[in-house]
N, C-alpha and C positions, 0 to 999 in steps of 0.2 A: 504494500500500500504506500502511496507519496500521496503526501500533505500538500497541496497548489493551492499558491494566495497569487490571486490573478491578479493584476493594477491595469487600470483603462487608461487609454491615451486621452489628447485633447476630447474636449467634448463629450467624452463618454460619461458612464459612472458604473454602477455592480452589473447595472440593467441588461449592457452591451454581453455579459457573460453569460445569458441565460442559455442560449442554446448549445452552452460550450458543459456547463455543467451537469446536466444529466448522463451522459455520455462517458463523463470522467468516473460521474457516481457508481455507476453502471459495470464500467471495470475495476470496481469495489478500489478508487481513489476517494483523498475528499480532496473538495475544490473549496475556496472560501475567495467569494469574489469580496474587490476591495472598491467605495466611492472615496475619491479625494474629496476633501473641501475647497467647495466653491464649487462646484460642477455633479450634476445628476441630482440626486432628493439633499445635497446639499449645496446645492446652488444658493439656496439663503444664506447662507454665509460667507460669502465671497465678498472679496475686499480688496482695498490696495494691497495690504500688508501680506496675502494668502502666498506663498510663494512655494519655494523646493521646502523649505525647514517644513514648515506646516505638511509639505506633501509625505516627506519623509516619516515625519512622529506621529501622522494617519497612520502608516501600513507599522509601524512599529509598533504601534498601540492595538491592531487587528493582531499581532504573534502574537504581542505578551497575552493579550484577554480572551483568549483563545487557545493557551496553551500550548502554542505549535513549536514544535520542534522537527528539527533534519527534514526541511520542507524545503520546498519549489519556488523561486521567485518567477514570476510572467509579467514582464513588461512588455507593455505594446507600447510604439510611437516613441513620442518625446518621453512616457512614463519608464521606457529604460533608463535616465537617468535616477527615476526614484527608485528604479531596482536597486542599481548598481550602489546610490546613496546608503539603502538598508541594508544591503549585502554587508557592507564595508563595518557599518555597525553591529550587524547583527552577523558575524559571520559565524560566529558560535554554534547559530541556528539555523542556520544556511547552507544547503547541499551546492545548490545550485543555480544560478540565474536562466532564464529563458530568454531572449529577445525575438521579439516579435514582430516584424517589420519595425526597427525599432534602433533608439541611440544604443550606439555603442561603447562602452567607456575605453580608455586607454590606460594602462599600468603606469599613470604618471602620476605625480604629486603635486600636479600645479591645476589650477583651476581649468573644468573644462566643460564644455555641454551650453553653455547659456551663448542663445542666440538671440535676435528679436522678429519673430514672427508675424510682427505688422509689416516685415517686409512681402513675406512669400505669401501673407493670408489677408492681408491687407488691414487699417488701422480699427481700433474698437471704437464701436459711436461712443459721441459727443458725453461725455459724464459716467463712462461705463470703464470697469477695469476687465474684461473679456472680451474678448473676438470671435461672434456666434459663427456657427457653421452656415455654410450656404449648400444651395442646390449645384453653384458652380462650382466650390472647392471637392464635393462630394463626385461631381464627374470629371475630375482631374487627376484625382489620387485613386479614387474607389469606384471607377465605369460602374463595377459590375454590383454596385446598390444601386437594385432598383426594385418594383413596384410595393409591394405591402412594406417588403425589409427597409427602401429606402423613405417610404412616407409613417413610419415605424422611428427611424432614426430620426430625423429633421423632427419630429414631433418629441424626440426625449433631450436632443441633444440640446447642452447647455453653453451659456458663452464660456470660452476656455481663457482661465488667469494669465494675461501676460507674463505677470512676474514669475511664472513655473515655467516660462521658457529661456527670459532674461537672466534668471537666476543658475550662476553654474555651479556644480558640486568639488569639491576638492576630496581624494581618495585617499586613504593610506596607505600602510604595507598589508596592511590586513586584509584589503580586497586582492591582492596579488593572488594567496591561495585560493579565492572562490573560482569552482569550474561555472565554464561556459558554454552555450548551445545558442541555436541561432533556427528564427524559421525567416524564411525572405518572401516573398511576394511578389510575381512578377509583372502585375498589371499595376502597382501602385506611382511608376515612374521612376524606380530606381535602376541604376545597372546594373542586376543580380551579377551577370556573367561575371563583370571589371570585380565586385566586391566579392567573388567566390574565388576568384581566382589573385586574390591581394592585393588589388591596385587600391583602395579604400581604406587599406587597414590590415593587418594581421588579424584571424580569424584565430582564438584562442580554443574553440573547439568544435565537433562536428555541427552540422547545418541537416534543414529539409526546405525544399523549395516548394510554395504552394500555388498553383494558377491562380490568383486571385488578387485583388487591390488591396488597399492599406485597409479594409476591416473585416479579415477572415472570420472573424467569428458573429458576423455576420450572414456572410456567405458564402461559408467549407464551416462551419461550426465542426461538423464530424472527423473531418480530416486532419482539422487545427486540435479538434481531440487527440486525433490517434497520434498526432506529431510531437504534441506534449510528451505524450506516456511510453513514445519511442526515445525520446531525447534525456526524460528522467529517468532512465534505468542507468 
Protein backbone atom coordinates (compact mmCIF):
# COMPACT_ATOMS: atom_id res chain seq x y z
CA UNK A 1 0.00 0.00 0.00
CA UNK A 2 1.51 3.85 -0.79
CA UNK A 3 0.17 6.75 1.04
CA UNK A 4 -0.55 9.77 -2.06
CA UNK A 5 -1.04 13.28 -0.96
CA UNK A 6 -1.98 14.79 -4.39
CA UNK A 7 -1.25 18.90 -4.51
CA UNK A 8 -3.31 20.78 -7.59
CA UNK A 9 -1.64 23.05 -9.70
CA UNK A 10 -2.96 26.68 -10.46
CA UNK A 11 -6.51 26.90 -10.33
CA UNK A 12 -7.30 23.65 -9.07
CA UNK A 13 -8.05 22.41 -5.54
CA UNK A 14 -8.84 18.52 -3.95
CA UNK A 15 -11.93 18.65 -6.43
CA UNK A 16 -9.57 18.29 -9.76
CA UNK A 17 -8.43 14.71 -7.97
CA UNK A 18 -11.74 13.14 -7.94
CA UNK A 19 -11.48 10.83 -10.62
CA UNK A 20 -7.93 10.03 -9.81
CA UNK A 21 -8.95 8.63 -6.52
CA UNK A 22 -11.03 5.84 -6.68
CA UNK A 23 -8.83 4.05 -8.91
CA UNK A 24 -5.92 4.50 -6.41
CA UNK A 25 -8.60 3.27 -3.70
CA UNK A 26 -9.25 0.46 -5.73
CA UNK A 27 -5.69 -0.97 -5.95
CA UNK A 28 -6.15 -0.90 -2.15
CA UNK A 29 -3.63 2.65 -2.02
CA UNK A 30 -4.81 5.64 -0.09
CA UNK A 31 -4.97 8.96 -1.87
CA UNK A 32 -5.47 12.09 0.38
CA UNK A 33 -6.16 14.85 -2.13
CA UNK A 34 -4.71 18.35 -0.87
CA UNK A 35 -6.79 22.33 -1.53
CA UNK A 36 -4.09 25.18 -1.12
CA UNK A 37 -5.28 28.37 0.34
CA UNK A 38 -6.63 30.66 -1.72
CA UNK A 39 -7.82 28.55 -4.47
CA UNK A 40 -10.82 25.69 -4.73
CA UNK A 41 -13.45 25.64 -1.36
CA UNK A 42 -10.61 27.94 -0.14
CA UNK A 43 -10.71 30.54 -2.36
CA UNK A 44 -12.16 32.69 0.64
CA UNK A 45 -9.03 33.07 1.88
CA UNK A 46 -7.00 34.30 -0.51
CA UNK A 47 -4.81 37.22 -0.16
CA UNK A 48 -2.00 39.23 -0.98
CA UNK A 49 0.05 37.67 1.70
CA UNK A 50 -1.11 33.79 0.50
CA UNK A 51 2.17 32.64 -1.15
CA UNK A 52 4.71 29.25 -1.20
CA UNK A 53 5.14 29.49 2.84
CA UNK A 54 1.33 29.20 3.22
CA UNK A 55 1.29 26.68 0.40
CA UNK A 56 3.85 24.78 1.91
CA UNK A 57 2.45 24.47 5.81
CA UNK A 58 -1.12 23.44 3.90
CA UNK A 59 0.24 20.14 2.74
CA UNK A 60 2.52 19.87 5.98
CA UNK A 61 -0.27 20.22 8.08
CA UNK A 62 -2.44 17.57 5.74
CA UNK A 63 0.82 14.78 6.95
CA UNK A 64 1.09 15.65 10.34
CA UNK A 65 -3.03 15.57 10.89
CA UNK A 66 -3.33 12.80 9.15
CA UNK A 67 -0.77 10.61 10.39
CA UNK A 68 1.10 9.87 7.03
CA UNK A 69 4.11 8.42 6.85
CA UNK A 70 6.66 6.88 3.87
CA UNK A 71 4.07 8.59 1.59
CA UNK A 72 3.91 9.96 -2.18
CA UNK A 73 4.24 13.50 -2.86
CA UNK A 74 2.10 14.50 -6.40
CA UNK A 75 2.80 17.72 -7.74
CA UNK A 76 1.01 18.93 -10.65
CA UNK A 77 2.18 22.21 -12.58
CA UNK A 78 3.62 25.19 -10.67
CA UNK A 79 2.54 22.94 -7.25
CA UNK A 80 5.95 20.93 -7.97
CA UNK A 81 7.52 23.57 -6.34
CA UNK A 82 5.38 22.87 -3.13
CA UNK A 83 6.28 19.29 -3.55
CA UNK A 84 9.71 19.77 -3.63
CA UNK A 85 9.30 22.68 -0.65
CA UNK A 86 7.64 19.72 1.69
CA UNK A 87 9.96 17.17 0.53
CA UNK A 88 12.87 19.14 1.78
CA UNK A 89 11.19 19.52 5.13
CA UNK A 90 9.54 16.75 5.52
CA UNK A 91 11.93 14.31 4.13
CA UNK A 92 11.61 12.04 7.14
CA UNK A 93 8.24 11.26 5.66
CA UNK A 94 8.88 11.35 2.28
CA UNK A 95 9.55 8.39 -0.04
CA UNK A 96 9.14 10.01 -2.98
CA UNK A 97 8.14 13.03 -5.11
CA UNK A 98 5.91 12.66 -8.39
CA UNK A 99 5.99 15.49 -10.99
CA UNK A 100 3.27 15.88 -12.81
CA UNK A 101 3.51 17.93 -15.80
CA UNK A 102 5.09 19.98 -13.52
CA UNK A 103 8.38 22.29 -11.90
CA UNK A 104 11.04 20.66 -11.46
CA UNK A 105 13.53 21.56 -8.78
CA UNK A 106 17.37 21.52 -9.10
CA UNK A 107 19.97 20.14 -6.30
CA UNK A 108 20.96 23.66 -5.68
CA UNK A 109 20.83 25.81 -2.63
CA UNK A 110 20.05 29.01 -4.19
CA UNK A 111 16.69 30.39 -4.77
CA UNK A 112 14.75 28.89 -7.44
CA UNK A 113 11.14 28.38 -9.17
CA UNK A 114 9.59 31.88 -8.63
CA UNK A 115 8.48 33.37 -12.00
CA UNK A 116 5.79 35.98 -12.80
CA UNK A 117 2.82 34.52 -14.44
CA UNK A 118 1.03 37.67 -15.47
CA UNK A 119 3.53 37.33 -18.10
CA UNK A 120 2.55 33.98 -19.81
CA UNK A 121 -1.25 34.07 -18.39
CA UNK A 122 -1.71 37.50 -18.54
CA UNK A 123 -2.28 40.25 -15.59
CA UNK A 124 -5.07 39.73 -12.51
CA UNK A 125 -8.06 42.21 -12.77
CA UNK A 126 -8.01 45.52 -11.25
CA UNK A 127 -8.05 44.86 -7.02
CA UNK A 128 -7.68 41.20 -7.28
CA UNK A 129 -4.46 39.02 -6.01
CA UNK A 130 -5.30 35.81 -8.66
CA UNK A 131 -5.38 35.22 -12.27
CA UNK A 132 -8.74 33.35 -13.06
CA UNK A 133 -8.41 30.60 -15.61
CA UNK A 134 -9.86 31.34 -19.01
CA UNK A 135 -11.45 29.28 -21.82
CA UNK A 136 -8.34 30.51 -23.82
CA UNK A 137 -5.59 29.45 -21.53
CA UNK A 138 -7.52 26.15 -21.09
CA UNK A 139 -7.08 25.42 -25.13
CA UNK A 140 -3.47 26.36 -25.17
CA UNK A 141 -2.04 24.06 -22.45
CA UNK A 142 -5.08 21.52 -22.00
CA UNK A 143 -6.91 21.07 -26.16
CA UNK A 144 -8.12 18.19 -24.89
CA UNK A 145 -10.63 19.65 -21.93
CA UNK A 146 -13.48 19.62 -23.28
CA UNK A 147 -17.39 19.24 -23.14
CA UNK A 148 -18.92 18.24 -19.55
CA UNK A 149 -14.85 17.88 -18.01
CA UNK A 150 -14.08 21.35 -19.51
CA UNK A 151 -17.44 23.38 -18.50
CA UNK A 152 -16.88 21.15 -15.05
CA UNK A 153 -13.41 22.89 -14.74
CA UNK A 154 -14.00 26.60 -15.70
CA UNK A 155 -17.02 26.27 -13.25
CA UNK A 156 -14.63 25.01 -10.20
CA UNK A 157 -11.66 26.73 -11.13
CA UNK A 158 -10.59 29.60 -8.88
CA UNK A 159 -8.21 32.67 -9.53
CA UNK A 160 -4.69 31.23 -8.93
CA UNK A 161 -2.31 33.42 -6.19
CA UNK A 162 0.25 35.28 -7.99
CA UNK A 163 2.58 35.29 -5.08
CA UNK A 164 2.74 31.14 -5.30
CA UNK A 165 4.27 31.79 -8.60
CA UNK A 166 6.42 34.86 -7.73
CA UNK A 167 7.58 33.22 -4.69
CA UNK A 168 10.68 31.00 -5.07
CA UNK A 169 11.65 28.16 -2.66
CA UNK A 170 15.36 27.66 -1.54
CA UNK A 171 16.35 23.65 -0.90
CA UNK A 172 18.65 22.01 1.28
CA UNK A 173 20.92 19.08 1.46
CA UNK A 174 18.08 17.38 2.66
CA UNK A 175 16.18 17.37 -0.57
CA UNK A 176 19.35 15.88 -2.26
CA UNK A 177 18.34 12.26 -0.91
CA UNK A 178 14.55 12.45 -1.92
CA UNK A 179 13.85 10.15 -5.12
CA UNK A 180 12.39 11.21 -8.05
CA UNK A 181 9.79 10.35 -10.95
CA UNK A 182 8.39 12.31 -13.46
CA UNK A 183 4.92 11.94 -15.72
CA UNK A 184 5.08 14.55 -18.99
CA UNK A 185 2.36 15.26 -21.12
CA UNK A 186 2.56 15.70 -24.42
CA UNK A 187 -0.31 17.93 -25.73
CA UNK A 188 0.25 20.54 -22.97
CA UNK A 189 3.12 22.57 -25.05
CA UNK A 190 6.09 21.37 -23.61
CA UNK A 191 9.04 19.45 -25.60
CA UNK A 192 8.77 16.04 -23.95
CA UNK A 193 11.23 14.71 -26.50
CA UNK A 194 14.22 17.80 -25.77
CA UNK A 195 13.21 17.36 -21.73
CA UNK A 196 13.55 13.28 -21.91
CA UNK A 197 16.37 13.39 -23.52
CA UNK A 198 18.30 16.27 -21.07
CA UNK A 199 18.27 19.21 -22.95
CA UNK A 200 15.96 21.00 -19.97
CA UNK A 201 17.59 19.45 -17.20
CA UNK A 202 18.88 16.31 -15.71
CA UNK A 203 16.14 13.89 -15.03
CA UNK A 204 16.93 12.40 -11.41
CA UNK A 205 14.68 9.55 -12.15
CA UNK A 206 12.48 7.24 -14.39
CA UNK A 207 9.51 9.01 -16.28
CA UNK A 208 5.93 7.86 -18.04
CA UNK A 209 4.71 9.88 -20.92
CA UNK A 210 0.97 10.45 -21.11
CA UNK A 211 -1.10 11.67 -24.59
CA UNK A 212 -2.68 14.34 -22.84
CA UNK A 213 -2.58 18.30 -21.96
CA UNK A 214 -1.54 19.82 -18.74
CA UNK A 215 -4.73 18.36 -16.62
CA UNK A 216 -4.53 14.52 -16.89
CA UNK A 217 -6.58 13.94 -14.23
CA UNK A 218 -8.94 15.39 -15.91
CA UNK A 219 -8.79 13.53 -18.99
CA UNK A 220 -6.53 9.86 -18.45
CA UNK A 221 -7.61 10.14 -14.69
CA UNK A 222 -7.09 6.02 -15.00
CA UNK A 223 -3.82 6.01 -16.74
CA UNK A 224 -2.57 9.09 -14.46
CA UNK A 225 -3.63 6.36 -11.86
CA UNK A 226 -1.93 3.54 -13.12
CA UNK A 227 1.34 5.85 -13.65
CA UNK A 228 1.39 6.86 -10.10
CA UNK A 229 1.39 3.38 -8.76
CA UNK A 230 3.83 2.34 -11.54
CA UNK A 231 6.22 5.10 -10.48
CA UNK A 232 5.71 4.59 -6.55
CA UNK A 233 6.98 1.17 -6.22
Amino acid sequence: MTQFVLIPGAWLGAWAWKEVVPPLAKAGHVAVPVTLTGMGERVHLASKEVGMETATRDVLNVIRYNDLDDLVLVGHSFAGKVAAAVADRAHDKVRSVIYVDAFRPERVREPQGGFDPTREFGPAPEGATGIPLTPEIVGRIGKDVTGPALKRMLAHATPWPVKLGTDPITLSADYDRVQESYIFCTLSGDPVDEIVAGKWGKLEGPHRILEAGHWPMLTRPAELARDLVALAK
